[in-house]
N, C-alpha and C positions, 0 to 999 in steps of 0.2 A: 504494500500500500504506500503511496506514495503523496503529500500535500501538494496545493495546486503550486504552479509556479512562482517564484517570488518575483518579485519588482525588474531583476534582471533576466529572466527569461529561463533560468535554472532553475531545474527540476531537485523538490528538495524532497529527501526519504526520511518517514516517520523514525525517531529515536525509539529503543528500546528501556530509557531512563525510567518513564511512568510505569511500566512493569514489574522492570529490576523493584522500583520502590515499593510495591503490590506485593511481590512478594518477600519482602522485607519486614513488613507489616505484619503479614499475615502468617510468618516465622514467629516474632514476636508474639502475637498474641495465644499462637500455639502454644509456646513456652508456658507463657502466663498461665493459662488452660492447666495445662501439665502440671503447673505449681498446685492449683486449684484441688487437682486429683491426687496430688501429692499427701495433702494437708486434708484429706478428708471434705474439703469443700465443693468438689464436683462428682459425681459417678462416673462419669465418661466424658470422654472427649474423642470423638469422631476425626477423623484428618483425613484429608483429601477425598473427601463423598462429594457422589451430585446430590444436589439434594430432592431433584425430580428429572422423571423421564426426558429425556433431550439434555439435559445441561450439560454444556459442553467446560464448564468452568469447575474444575474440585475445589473445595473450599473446607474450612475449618467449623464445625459446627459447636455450638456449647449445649450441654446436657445437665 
C-alpha cells in the first residue's frame, strides 16, 4: 500500500512504525495480564485469539 503522491510527484510507501508501536503495546499489556494471573487477580489471559469468525487481527483478551 502505498500514500498518494506528495507535493513533488514521489511516490511515498506506508511506514511500518504504527505497527511496530501496536504491537509494542499490546506486549505490554500482555505482561501486565500475566502479572494479573500471576497475583491471583485474573483466571486467564487469552493471547493471540480472534475473537470472532473472520478476524483477521489476534489480539490479547482479558478474562
Amino acid at each position: 500500500m502505498t500514500w498518494p503522491d506528495d507535493a513533488f510527484g514521489r511516490r511515498r510507501a506506508m511506514g511500518l512504525r504504527p505497527t511496530r508501536l501496536g504491537y509494542a503495546y499490546q506486549d505490554l499489556f500482555t505482561a501486565l495480564r500475566l502479572v494479573d494471573l500471576a497475583v491471583g487477580r485474573a483466571n486467564s489471559v487469552p493471547v493471540d485469539r480472534n475473537m470472532f469468525t473472520g478476524d483477521r487481527l489476534p489480539r490479547t483478551a482479558t478474562a
